[in-house]
N, C-alpha and C positions, 0 to 999 in steps of 0.2 A: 182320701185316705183309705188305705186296705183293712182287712180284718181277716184271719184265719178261725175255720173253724176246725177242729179236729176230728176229725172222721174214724178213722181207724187206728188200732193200736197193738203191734205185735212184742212178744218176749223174746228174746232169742237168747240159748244159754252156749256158751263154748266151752267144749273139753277136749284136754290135752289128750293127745292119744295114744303120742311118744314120738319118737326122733324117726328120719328118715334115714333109712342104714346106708346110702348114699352119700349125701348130702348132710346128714346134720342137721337139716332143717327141723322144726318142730309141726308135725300134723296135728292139725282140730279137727273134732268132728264137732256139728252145729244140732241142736233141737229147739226147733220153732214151735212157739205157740201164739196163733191166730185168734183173735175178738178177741182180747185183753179191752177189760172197760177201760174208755178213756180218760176215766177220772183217777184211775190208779196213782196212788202215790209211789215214787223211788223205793223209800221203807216198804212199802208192802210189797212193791216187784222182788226189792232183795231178798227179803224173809221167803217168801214164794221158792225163788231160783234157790237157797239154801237150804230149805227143807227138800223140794226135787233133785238138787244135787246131790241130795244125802243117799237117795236109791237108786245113782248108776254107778258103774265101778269104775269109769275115769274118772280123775280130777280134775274140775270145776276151773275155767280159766278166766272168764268175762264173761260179765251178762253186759247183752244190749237190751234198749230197747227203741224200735222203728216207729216212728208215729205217722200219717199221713194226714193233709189238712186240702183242705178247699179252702180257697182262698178267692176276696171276693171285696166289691168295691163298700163301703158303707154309705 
């Protein structure tokens, strides 16, 4: 049997940035943040990403968040 341990853990927030005067498409711009403790809860990343969205001037499109594990036999 396997067991994951989680290692590392990034934020990462998406803002809209506006349409592509071509295309239409919609452009993000991305701000990452690196060593997020691993034991962070979803409620605390959002509340986090919410209060930091609060001091850029795009709108706020998606929070991820990346986690990475080791992963290992038990």
């Amino acid at each position: 049997m396997a067991v994951s341990d989680m290692t590392d853990s990034q934020l990462r927030l998406v803002f809209h940035d506006g349409d592509d005067a071509i295309t239409g498409e919609p452009i993000y711009k991305y701000k990452s943040f690196n060593n997020v403790k691993t034991d962070a809860t979803a409620d605390q990343l959002y509340a986090i990403a919410n209060a930091i969205s609060g001091l850029q001037q795009r709108s706020l499109f998606n929070i991820e968040r990346k986690d990475s594990s080791d992963i290992r036999q038990a």
